[in-house]
Backbone as a chain_set.jsonl record, in Angstrom:
{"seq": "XXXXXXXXXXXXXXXXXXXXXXXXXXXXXXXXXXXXXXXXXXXXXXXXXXXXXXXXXXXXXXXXXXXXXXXXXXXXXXXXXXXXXXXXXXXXXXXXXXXXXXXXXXXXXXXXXXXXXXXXXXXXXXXXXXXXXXX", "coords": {"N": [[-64.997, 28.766, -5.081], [-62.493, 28.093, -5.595], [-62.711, 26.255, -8.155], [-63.327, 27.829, -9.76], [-61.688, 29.842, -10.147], [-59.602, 27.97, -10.984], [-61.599, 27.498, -13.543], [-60.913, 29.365, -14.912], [-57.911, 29.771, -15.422], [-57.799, 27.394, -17.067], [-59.253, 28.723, -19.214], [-58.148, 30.418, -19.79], [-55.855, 29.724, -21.143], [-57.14, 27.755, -22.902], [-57.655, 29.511, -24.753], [-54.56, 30.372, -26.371], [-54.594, 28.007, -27.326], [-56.694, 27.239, -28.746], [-57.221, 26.684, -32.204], [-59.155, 27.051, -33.95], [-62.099, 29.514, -34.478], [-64.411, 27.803, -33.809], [-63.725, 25.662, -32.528], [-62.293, 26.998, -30.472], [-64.686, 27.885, -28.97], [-65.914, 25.994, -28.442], [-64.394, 24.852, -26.826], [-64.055, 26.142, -24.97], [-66.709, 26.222, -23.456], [-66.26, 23.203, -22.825], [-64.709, 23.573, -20.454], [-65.597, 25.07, -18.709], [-68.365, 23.556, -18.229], [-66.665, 21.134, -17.247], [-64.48, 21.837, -15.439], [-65.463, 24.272, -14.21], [-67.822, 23.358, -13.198], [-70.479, 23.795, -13.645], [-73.813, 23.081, -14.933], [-74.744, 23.696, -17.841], [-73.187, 24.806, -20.815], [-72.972, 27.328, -23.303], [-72.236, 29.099, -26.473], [-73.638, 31.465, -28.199], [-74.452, 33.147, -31.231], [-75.325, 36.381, -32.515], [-77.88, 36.618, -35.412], [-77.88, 37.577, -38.049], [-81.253, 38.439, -38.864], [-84.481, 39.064, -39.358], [-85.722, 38.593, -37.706], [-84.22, 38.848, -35.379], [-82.681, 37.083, -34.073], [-81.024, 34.162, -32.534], [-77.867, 32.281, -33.105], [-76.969, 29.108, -31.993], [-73.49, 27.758, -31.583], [-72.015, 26.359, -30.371], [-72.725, 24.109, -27.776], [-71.982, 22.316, -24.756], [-72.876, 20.293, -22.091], [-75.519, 19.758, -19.815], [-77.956, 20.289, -21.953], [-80.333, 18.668, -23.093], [-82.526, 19.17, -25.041], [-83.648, 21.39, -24.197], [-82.527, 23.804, -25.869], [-83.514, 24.075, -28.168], [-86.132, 25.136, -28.115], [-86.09, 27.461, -27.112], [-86.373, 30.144, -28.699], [-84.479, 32.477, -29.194], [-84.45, 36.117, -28.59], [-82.032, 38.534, -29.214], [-83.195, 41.205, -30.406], [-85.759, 43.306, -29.841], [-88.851, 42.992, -27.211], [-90.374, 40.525, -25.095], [-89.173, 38.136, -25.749], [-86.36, 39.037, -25.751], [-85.401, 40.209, -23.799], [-84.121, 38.3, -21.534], [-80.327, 37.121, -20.32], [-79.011, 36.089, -22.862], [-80.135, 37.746, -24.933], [-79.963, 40.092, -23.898], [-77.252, 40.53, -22.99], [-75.872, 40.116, -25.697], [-76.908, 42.283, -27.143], [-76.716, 44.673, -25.119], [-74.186, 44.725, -24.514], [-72.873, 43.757, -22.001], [-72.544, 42.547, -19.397], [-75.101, 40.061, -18.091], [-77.266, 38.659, -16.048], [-79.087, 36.422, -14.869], [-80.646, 35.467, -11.696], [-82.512, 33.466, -11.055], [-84.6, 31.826, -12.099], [-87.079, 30.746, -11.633], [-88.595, 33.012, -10.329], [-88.049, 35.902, -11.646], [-89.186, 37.987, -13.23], [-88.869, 38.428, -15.566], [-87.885, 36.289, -17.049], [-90.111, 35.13, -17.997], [-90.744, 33.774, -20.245], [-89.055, 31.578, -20.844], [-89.468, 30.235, -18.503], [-90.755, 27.632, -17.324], [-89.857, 25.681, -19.265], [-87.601, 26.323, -18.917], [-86.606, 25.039, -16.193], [-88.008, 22.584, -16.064], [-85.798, 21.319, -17.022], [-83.847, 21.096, -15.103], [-82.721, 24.085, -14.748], [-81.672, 26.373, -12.865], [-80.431, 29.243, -13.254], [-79.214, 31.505, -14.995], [-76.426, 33.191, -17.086], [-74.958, 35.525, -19.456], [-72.451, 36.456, -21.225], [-71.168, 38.732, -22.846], [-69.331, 38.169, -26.241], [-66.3, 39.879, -27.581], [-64.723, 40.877, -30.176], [-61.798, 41.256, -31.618], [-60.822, 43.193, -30.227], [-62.652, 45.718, -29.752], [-66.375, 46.354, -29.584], [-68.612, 44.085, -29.878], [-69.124, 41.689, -31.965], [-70.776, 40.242, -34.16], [-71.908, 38.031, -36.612]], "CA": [[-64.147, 29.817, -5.618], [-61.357, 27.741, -6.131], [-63.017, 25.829, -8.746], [-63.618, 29.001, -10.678], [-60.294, 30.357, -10.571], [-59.612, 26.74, -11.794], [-62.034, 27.566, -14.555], [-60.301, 30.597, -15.242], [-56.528, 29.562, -15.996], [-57.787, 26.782, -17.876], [-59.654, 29.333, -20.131], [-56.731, 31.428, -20.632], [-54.999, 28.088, -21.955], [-57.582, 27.75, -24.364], [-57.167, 30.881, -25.821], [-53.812, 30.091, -26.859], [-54.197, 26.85, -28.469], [-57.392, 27.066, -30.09], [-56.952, 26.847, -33.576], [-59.998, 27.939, -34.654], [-63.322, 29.926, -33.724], [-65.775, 26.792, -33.41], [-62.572, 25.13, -31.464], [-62.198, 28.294, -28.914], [-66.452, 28.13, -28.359], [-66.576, 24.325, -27.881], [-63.381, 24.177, -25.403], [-64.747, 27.379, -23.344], [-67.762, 25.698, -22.836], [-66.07, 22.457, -21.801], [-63.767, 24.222, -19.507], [-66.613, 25.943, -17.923], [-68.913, 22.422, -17.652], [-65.756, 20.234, -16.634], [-64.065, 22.249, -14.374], [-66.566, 25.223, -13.561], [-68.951, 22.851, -12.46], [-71.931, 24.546, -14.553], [-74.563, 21.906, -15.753], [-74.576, 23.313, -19.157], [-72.476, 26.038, -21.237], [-72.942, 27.256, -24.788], [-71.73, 30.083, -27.208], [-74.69, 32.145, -29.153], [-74.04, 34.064, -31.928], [-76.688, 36.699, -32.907], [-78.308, 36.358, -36.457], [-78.449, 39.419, -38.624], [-82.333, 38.287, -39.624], [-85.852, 39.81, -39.056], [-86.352, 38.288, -35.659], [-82.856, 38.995, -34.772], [-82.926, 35.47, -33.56], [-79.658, 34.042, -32.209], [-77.82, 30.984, -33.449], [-76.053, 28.268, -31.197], [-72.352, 27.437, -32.16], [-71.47, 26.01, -29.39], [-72.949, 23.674, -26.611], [-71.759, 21.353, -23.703], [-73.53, 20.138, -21.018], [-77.143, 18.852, -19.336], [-79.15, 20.456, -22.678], [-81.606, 17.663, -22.942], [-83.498, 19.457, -25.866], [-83.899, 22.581, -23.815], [-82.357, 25.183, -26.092], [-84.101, 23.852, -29.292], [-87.617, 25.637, -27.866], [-85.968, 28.847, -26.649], [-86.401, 30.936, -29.303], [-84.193, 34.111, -28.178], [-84.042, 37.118, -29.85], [-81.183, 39.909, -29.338], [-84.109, 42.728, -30.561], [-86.982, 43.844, -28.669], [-89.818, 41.997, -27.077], [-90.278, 39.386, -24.18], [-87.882, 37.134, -25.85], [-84.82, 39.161, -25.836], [-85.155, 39.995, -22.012], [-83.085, 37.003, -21.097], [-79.174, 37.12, -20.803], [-78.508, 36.042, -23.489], [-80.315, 38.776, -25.541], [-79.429, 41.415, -23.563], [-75.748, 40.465, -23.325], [-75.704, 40.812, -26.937], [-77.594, 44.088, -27.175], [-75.784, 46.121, -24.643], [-72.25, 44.106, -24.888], [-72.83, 43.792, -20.568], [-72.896, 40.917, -18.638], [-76.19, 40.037, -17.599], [-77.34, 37.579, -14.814], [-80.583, 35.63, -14.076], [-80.226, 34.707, -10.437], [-83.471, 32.676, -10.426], [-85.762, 31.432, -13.445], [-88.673, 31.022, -10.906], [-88.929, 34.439, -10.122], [-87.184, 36.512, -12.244], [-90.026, 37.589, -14.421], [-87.984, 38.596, -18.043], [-87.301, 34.909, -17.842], [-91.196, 34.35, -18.055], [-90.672, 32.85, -21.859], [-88.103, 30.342, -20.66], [-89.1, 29.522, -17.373], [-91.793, 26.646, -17.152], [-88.559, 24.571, -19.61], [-85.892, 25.523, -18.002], [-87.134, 24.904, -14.816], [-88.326, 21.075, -15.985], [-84.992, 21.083, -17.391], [-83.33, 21.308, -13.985], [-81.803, 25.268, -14.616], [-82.185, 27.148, -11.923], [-79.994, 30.62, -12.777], [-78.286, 31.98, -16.296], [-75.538, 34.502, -17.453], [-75.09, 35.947, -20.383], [-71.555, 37.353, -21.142], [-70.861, 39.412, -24.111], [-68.074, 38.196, -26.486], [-66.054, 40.619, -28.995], [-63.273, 40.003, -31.418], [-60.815, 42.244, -32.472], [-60.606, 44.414, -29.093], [-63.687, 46.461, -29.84], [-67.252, 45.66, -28.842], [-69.728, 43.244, -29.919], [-69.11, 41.667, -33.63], [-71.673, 39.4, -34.969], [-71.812, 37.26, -38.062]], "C": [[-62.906, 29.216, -6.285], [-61.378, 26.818, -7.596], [-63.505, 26.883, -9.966], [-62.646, 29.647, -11.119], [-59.422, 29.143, -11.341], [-59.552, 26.62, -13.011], [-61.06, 28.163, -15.43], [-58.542, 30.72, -16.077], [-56.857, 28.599, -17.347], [-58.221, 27.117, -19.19], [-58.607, 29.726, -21.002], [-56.074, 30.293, -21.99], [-56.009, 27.902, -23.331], [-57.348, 28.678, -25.288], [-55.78, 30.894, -26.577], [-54.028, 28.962, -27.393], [-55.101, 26.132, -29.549], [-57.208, 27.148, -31.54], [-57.894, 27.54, -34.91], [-61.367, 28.697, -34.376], [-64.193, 28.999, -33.306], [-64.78, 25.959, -32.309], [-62.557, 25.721, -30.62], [-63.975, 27.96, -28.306], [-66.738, 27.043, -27.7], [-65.647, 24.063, -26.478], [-63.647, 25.086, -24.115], [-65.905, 26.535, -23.045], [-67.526, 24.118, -22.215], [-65.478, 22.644, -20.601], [-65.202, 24.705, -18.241], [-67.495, 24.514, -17.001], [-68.038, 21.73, -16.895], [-65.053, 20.685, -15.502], [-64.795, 23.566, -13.385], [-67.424, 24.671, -12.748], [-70.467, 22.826, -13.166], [-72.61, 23.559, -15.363], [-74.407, 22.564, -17.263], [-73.779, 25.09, -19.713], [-72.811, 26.003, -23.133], [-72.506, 28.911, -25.12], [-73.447, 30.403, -28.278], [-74.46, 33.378, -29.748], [-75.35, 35.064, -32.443], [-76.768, 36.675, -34.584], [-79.051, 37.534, -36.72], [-80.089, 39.029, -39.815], [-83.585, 39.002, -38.847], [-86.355, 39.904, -38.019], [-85.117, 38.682, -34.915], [-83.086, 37.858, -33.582], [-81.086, 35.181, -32.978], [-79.058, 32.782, -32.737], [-76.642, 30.445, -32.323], [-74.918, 27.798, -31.9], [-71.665, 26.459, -31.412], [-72.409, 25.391, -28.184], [-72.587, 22.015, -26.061], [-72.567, 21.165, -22.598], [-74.913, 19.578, -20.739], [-78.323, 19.863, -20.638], [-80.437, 20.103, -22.576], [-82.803, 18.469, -23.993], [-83.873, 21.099, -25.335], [-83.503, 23.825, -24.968], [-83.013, 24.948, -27.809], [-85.62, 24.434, -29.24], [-86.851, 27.345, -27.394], [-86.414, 29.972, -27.12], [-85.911, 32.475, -28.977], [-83.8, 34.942, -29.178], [-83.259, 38.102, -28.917], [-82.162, 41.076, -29.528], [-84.608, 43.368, -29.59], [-88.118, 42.666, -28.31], [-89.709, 41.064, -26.005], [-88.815, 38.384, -24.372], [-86.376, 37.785, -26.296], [-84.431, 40.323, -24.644], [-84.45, 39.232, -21.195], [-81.572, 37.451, -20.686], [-78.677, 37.261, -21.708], [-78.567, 37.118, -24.376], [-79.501, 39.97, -25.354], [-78.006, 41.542, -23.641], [-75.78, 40.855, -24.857], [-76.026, 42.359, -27.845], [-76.951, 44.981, -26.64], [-74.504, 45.809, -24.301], [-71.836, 44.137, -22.761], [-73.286, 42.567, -20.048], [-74.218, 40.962, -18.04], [-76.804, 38.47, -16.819], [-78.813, 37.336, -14.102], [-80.702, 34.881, -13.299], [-81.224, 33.262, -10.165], [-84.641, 32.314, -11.555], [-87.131, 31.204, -12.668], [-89.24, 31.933, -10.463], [-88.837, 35.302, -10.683], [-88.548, 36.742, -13.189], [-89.696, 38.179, -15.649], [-87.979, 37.168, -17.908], [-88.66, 34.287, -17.677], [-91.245, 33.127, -19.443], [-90.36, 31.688, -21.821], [-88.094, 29.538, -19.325], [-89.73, 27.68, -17.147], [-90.164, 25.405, -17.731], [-88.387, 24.448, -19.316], [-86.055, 25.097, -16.865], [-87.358, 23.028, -15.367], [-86.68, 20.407, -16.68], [-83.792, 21.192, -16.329], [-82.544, 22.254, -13.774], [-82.793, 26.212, -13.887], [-81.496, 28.661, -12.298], [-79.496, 30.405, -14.424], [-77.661, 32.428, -16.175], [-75.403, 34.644, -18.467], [-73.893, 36.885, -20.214], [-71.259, 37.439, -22.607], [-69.335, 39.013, -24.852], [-67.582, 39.772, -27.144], [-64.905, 40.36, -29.4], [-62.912, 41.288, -32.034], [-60.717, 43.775, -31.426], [-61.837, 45.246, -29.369], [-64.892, 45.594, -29.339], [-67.931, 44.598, -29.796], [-69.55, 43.022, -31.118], [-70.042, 40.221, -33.61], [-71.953, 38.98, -36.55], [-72.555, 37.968, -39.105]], "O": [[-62.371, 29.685, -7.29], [-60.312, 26.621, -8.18], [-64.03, 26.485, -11.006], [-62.574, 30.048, -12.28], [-58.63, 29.438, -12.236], [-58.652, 26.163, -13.715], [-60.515, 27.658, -16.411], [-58.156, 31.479, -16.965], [-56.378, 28.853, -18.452], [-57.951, 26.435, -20.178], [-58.271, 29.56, -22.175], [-55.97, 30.259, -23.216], [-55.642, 27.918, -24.506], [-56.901, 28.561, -26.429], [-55.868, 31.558, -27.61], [-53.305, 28.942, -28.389], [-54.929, 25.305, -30.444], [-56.948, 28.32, -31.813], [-57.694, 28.096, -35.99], [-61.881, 27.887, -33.604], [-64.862, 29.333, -32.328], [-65.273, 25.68, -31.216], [-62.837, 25.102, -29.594], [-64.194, 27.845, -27.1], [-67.486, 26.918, -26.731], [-65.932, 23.411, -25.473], [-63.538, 24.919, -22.9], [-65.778, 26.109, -21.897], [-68.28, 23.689, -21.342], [-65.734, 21.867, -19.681], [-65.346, 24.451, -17.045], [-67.453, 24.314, -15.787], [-68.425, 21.563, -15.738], [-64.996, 19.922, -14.537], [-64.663, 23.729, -12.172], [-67.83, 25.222, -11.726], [-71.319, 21.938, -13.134], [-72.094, 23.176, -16.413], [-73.828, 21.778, -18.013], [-73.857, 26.167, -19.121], [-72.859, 25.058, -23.919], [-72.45, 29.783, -24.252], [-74.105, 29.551, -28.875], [-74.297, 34.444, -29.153], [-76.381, 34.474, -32.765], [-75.667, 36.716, -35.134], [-79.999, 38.169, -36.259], [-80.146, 39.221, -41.029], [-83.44, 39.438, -37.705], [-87.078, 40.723, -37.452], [-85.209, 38.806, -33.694], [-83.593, 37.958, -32.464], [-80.172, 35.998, -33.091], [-79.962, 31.957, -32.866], [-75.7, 31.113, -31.897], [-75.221, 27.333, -32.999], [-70.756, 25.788, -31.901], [-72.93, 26.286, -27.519], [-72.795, 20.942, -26.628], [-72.992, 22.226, -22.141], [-75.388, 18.865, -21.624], [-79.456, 20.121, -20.234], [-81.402, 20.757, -22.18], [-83.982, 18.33, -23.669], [-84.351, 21.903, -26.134], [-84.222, 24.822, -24.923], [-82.843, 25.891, -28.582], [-86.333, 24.246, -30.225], [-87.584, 28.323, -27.539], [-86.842, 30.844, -26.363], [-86.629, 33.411, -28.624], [-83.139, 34.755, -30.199], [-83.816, 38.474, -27.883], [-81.961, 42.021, -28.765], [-84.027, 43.904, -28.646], [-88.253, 41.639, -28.974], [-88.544, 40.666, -25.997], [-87.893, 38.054, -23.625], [-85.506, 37.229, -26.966], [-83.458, 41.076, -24.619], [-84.199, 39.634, -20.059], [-81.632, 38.678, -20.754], [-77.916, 38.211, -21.891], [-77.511, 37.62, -24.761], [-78.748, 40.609, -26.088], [-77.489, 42.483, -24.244], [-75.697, 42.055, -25.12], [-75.542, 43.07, -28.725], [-76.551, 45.979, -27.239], [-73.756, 46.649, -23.799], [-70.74, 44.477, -22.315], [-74.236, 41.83, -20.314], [-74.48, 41.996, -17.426], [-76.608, 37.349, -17.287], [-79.392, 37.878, -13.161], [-80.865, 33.694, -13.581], [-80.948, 32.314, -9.431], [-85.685, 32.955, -11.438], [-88.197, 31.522, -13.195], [-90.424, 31.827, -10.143], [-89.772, 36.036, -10.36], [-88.974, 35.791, -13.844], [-90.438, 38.306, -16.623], [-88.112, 36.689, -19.035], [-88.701, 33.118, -17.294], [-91.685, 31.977, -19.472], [-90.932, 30.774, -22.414], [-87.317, 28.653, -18.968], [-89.002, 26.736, -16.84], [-89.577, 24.618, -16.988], [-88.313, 23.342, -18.779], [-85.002, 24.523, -16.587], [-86.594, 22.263, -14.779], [-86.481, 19.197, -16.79], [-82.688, 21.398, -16.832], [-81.641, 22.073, -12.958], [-83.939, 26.625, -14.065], [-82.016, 29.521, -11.587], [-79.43, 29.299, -14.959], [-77.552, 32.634, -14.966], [-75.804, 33.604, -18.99], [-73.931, 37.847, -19.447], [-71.133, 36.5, -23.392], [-68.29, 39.376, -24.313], [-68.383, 40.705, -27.191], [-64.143, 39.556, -28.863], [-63.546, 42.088, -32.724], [-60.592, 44.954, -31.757], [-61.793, 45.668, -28.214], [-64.746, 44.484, -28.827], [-67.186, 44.486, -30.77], [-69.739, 44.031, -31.798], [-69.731, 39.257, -32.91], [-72.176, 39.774, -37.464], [-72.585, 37.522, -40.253]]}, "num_chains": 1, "name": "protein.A"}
């Protein structure tokens, strides 16, 4: 806990001295790996295209090639069952306690699982006090 509240000030801090959006995405996600603890952290922006696919802006941490097979879509469909999707879809935090059970995270489990991730979250940004803005 104390390593979270940790996280947590040190966030704030970023938020003031980022300078710019790819600067704020990269230092939350070290903040999160370095002092959170969290093997890996990234920022995903959704992508206004056909698959409503998502794009990565942002990642720190134990990757290892893992998010280059994900393929996650924000839409409909198996692959935007995840966190991450859904965070972006209904602008609500969403939380995958267990990738070996959990079956929405059938798409991604067999990886992440050889990729040593055991749990996700998926928290919704937005910009400009309102909900959910995407590129």
């Amino acid at each position: 806990l104390a390593r979270v509240q940790t996280a947590l000030r040190m966030a704030a801090g970023v938020l003031l001295r980022a300078h710019t959006e790819t600067e704020l995405y990269r230092q939350m996600c070290d903040v999160l790996v370095e002092i959170g603890g969290y093997r890996l952290a990234d920022v995903a922006l959704a992508k206004d295209d056909p698959d409503k696919s998502v794009r990565f802006v942002a990642l720190v941490g134990h990757d290892d090639g893992y998010l280059d097979h994900t393929r996650i879509s924000w839409g409909e469909g198996p692959r935007s069952r995840g966190p991450t999707g859904s965070a972006i879809r209904t602008g609500e935090v969403e939380v995958n306690q267990n990738f070996a059970i959990n079956a929405a995270m059938a798409p991604w489990r067999d990886e992440a699982l050889r990729h040593g991730l055991r749990s996700s979250i998926g928290l919704p940004l937005s910009a400009g006090g309102g909900g959910y803005s995407g590129p």
